[in-house]
C-alpha positions, -999 to 999 in steps of 0.1 A, spaced: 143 262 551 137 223 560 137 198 537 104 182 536 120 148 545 138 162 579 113 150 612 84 168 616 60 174 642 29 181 626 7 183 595 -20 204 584 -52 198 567 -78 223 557 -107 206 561 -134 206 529 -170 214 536 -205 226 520 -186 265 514 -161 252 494 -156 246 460 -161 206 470 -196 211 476 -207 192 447 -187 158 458 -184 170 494 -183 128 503 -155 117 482 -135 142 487 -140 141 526 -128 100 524 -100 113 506 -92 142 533 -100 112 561 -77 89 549 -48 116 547 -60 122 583 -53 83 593 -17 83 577 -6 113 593 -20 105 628 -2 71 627 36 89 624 32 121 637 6 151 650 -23 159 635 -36 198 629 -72 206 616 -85 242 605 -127 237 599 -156 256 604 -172 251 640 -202 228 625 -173 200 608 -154 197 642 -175 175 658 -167 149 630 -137 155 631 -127 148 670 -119 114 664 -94 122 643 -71 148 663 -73 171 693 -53 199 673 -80 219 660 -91 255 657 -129 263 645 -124 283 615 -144 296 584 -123 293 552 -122 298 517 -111 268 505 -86 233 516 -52 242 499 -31 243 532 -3 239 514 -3 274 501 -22 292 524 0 279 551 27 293 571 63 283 556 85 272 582 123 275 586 151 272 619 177 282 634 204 255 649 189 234 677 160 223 654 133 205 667 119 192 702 113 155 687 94 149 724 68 173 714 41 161 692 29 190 679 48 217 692 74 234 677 103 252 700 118 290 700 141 277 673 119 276 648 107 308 626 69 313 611 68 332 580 35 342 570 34 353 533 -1 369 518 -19 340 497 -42 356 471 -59 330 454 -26 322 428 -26 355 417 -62 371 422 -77 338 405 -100 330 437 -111 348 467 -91 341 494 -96 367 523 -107 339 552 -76 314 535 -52 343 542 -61 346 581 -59 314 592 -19 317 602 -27 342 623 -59 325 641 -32 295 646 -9 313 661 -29 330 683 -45 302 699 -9 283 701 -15 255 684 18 263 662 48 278 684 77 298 667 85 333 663 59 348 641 72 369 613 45 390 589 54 389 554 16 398 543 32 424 521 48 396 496 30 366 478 45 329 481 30 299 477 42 267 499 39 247 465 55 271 445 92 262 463 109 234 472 140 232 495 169 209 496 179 217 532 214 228 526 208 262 509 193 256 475 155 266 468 139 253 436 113 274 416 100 280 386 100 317 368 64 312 353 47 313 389 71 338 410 67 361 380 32 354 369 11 387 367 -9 396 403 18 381 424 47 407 439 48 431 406 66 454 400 94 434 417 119 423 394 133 383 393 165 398 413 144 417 437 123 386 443 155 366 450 172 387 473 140 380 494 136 347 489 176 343 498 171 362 529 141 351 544 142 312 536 182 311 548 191 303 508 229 304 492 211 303 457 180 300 438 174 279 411 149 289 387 134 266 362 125 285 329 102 254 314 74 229 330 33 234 335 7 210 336 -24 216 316 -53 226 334 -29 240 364 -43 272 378 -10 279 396 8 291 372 33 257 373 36 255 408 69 234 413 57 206 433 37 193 401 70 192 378 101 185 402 108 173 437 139 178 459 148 143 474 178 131 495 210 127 482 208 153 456 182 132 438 154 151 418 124 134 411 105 153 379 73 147 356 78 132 325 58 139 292 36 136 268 31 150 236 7 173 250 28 185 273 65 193 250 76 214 277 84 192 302 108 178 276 125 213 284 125 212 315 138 177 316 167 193 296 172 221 321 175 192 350 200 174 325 221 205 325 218 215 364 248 208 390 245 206 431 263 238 447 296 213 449 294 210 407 279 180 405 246 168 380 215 156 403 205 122 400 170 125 378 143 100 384 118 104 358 80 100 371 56 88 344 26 111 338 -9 100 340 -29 90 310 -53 121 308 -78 127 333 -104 147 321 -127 172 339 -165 157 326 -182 192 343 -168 215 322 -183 237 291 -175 209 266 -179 173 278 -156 157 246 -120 153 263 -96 182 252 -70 201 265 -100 225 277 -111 202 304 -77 184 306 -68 182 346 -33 184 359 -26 152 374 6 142 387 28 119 408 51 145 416 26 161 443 31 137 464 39 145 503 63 130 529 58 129 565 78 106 592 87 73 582 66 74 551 57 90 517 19 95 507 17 92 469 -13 104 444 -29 74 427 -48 78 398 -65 46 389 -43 35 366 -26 7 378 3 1 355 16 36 363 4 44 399 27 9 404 55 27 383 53 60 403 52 38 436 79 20 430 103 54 415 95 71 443 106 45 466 143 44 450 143 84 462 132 74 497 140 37 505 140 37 542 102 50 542 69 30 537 52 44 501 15 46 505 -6 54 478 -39 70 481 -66 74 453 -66 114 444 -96 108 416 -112 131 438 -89 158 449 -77 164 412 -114 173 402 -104 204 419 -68 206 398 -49 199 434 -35 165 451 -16 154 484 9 175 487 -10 209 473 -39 196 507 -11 193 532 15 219 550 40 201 572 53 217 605 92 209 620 
C-alpha cells in the first residue's frame, strides 16, 4: 500500500447534497467541498460521484464524473483502497491508473452499523464499471475497512488502532491475529502496528487513525496532542514515545496542537459539554501532489501552529489551509471527504 505522499493521479470527492446528512447547511458545506475541488484540480485529476441533478454544477469543476445516488460524502471510507505492484504509476495519465495497480474493494457499513450505508457501499463498483478508475478489481465485500482507519508508510508498515479494527459490528468473530494476517496480505504489509490508546470525543469512528497519528516521510509521525479532556492521547503519545521503525529506530514525533473545543450548538443540550463536544483535529489533514490541504478551525493562533508543524513533515510542499467549521459539524474534515487514487 502507497504512502499518501507518493504521486497520485486522482482524487475523490463525494459530492454533498439535499439527501445527505448536510441538508441543513447544504451551502457551507458545498463552499467547503468547492474549494477542496479547486486545490485538487490545480495539481492533479479530479473525480466526482453525485446524484444526476448536482452534476450540472459541478461541470466546471471536472470532467471525471459518474451520476450517482449516495448515502452520504465520506469518500475516504467508502472508497476503494488502492495498492501496486512494481512499475507504479503512468505519471502521463491524469486520471488513469495502469494494470499495475490493484483495487480493493472492502464493505463500508456505516462505522460499524452506525448509519445506513447501502448506496455508499456501491459506488466502487459503479466506478469501475464505467472506467473512470483502471486497475485490477478485487472484491473484499466480505470484510469491513475503513480508508481512515489505516495509514501506510510505503515500505511495509500499516498503522492502526485496536479500538476501531476491533469495535463491535465490524469483521467479528475475527480475532486481532486473524484480522492481521488479512490486512498483511492484502495491503503487501511486513507488520502491523496497532495503537492500543487515542479517540477524539464526539468521534463516531470508533478512533479512526487519521484523527490521532499520521505517517509522514522520513519515519516522521505527526500525532494529536491533548487536553485534559482528552487523557488518552497522553497514552498514546507514550505508545509513539516507545515505537521503533522496522530497522529499530524511534520515529521522529511532531506533536500537533488540538483545537480549543468546538461544540456542536444542535444537539439535545445547547450548554457546551462533552455531549456535544465535536472531534476536531489537524491530524485529518490530506496530501495530494506538490501540496498538503490542512483543516482550519478558526482559531488563528493554532491553525498557524498546525500550519507551520505540518510543514517541517512535508517541506518541499505548499501547506494550504482550508476552513473545516463546516465539515466538522458532521464529526469529519479533509482527509475523512477525500480518497486519493495512484
Amino acid at each position: 500500500m502507497p504512502a499518501e505522499w507518493e504521486h497520485q493521479s486522482c482524487v475523490q470527492l463525494t459530492w454533498p447534497h439535499k439527501d445527505t446528512d448536510w441538508a441543513d447547511i447544504l451551502p457551507e458545506i458545498t463552499a467547503v467541498y468547492e474549494e477542496m475541488a479547486r486545490e485538487i484540480s490545480k495539481r492533479e485529476g479530479l473525480l466526482i460521484v453525485a446524484p444526476k441533478s448536482v452534476l450540472p454544477h459541478l461541470s466546471p469543476l471536472t470532467s471525471h464524473l459518474l451520476p450517482l445516488n449516495t448515502n452520504d460524502t465520506w469518500a475516504r471510507d467508502h472508497g476503494f483502497i488502492t495498492v501496486t505492484e512494481e512499475g507504479r504509476w503512468n505519471k502521463e495519465d491524469v486520471c488513469h491508473q495502469t494494470s499495475d495497480i490493484i483495487l480493493l474493494d472492502f464493505c463500508f457499513n456505516g462505522w460499524g452499523e452506525k448509519f445506513e450505508a447501502t448506496l455508499d457501499n456501491q459506488i466502487n463498483r459503479h466506478l469501475y464499471e464505467e472506467g473512470l478508475v483502471k486497475g485490477t478489481y478485487e472484491d473484499h465485500l466480505d470484510f469491513v475497512l475503513e480508508g481512515g482507519s489505516i495509514e501506510s508508510d510505503g515500505k511495509g508498515t500499516i498503522f492502526t488502532t485496536e479500538c476501531c479494527l476491533m469495535a463491535p459490528h465490524r469483521n467479528q468473530p475475527l480475532t486481532k491475529q486473524q484480522i492481521e494476517e488479512r490486512l498483511k496480505e492484502w495491503l503487501g504489509a511486513e507488520r502491523i502496528v496497532w495503537l492500543q490508546h487515542g479517540s477524539l470525543i464526539g468521534d463516531d469512528t470508533d478512533g479512526h487513525i487519521d484523527t490521532l497519528v499520521r505517517v509522514c516521510p522520513h519515519d516522521t509521525l505527526l500525532y494529536t496532542g491533548g487536553d485534559a479532556d482528552h487523557p488518552d492521547l497522553a497514552l498514546m503519545e507514550e505508545e509513539l514515545q516507545a515505537l521503533r521503525t522496522m530497522e529499530g529506530k524511534p520515529y521522529r514525533l511532531l506533536k500537533l496542537p488540538l483545537p480549543r473545543p468546538i461544540y456542536d450548538t444542535t444537539a439535545i443540550s445547547h450548554q457546551p459539554s462533552a455531549i456535544n463536544r465535536l472531534p476536531a483535529t489537524y491530524a485529518n489533514y490530506l496530501v495530494i501532489n506538490g501540496a498538503v490541504l490542512v483543516p482550519t478551525y478558526a482559531q488563528p493562533d493554532l491553525d498557524t501552529e498546525a500550519l507551520r508543524i505540518i510543514g517541517e513533515a512535508f517541506p518541499d510542499r505548499e501547506i494550504v489551509g482550508i476552513d473545516c467549521r463546516a465539515v466538522i459539524r458532521q464529526h469529519g474534515s479533509l482527509h475523512c471527504c477525500t480518497m486519493q487514487y495512484y
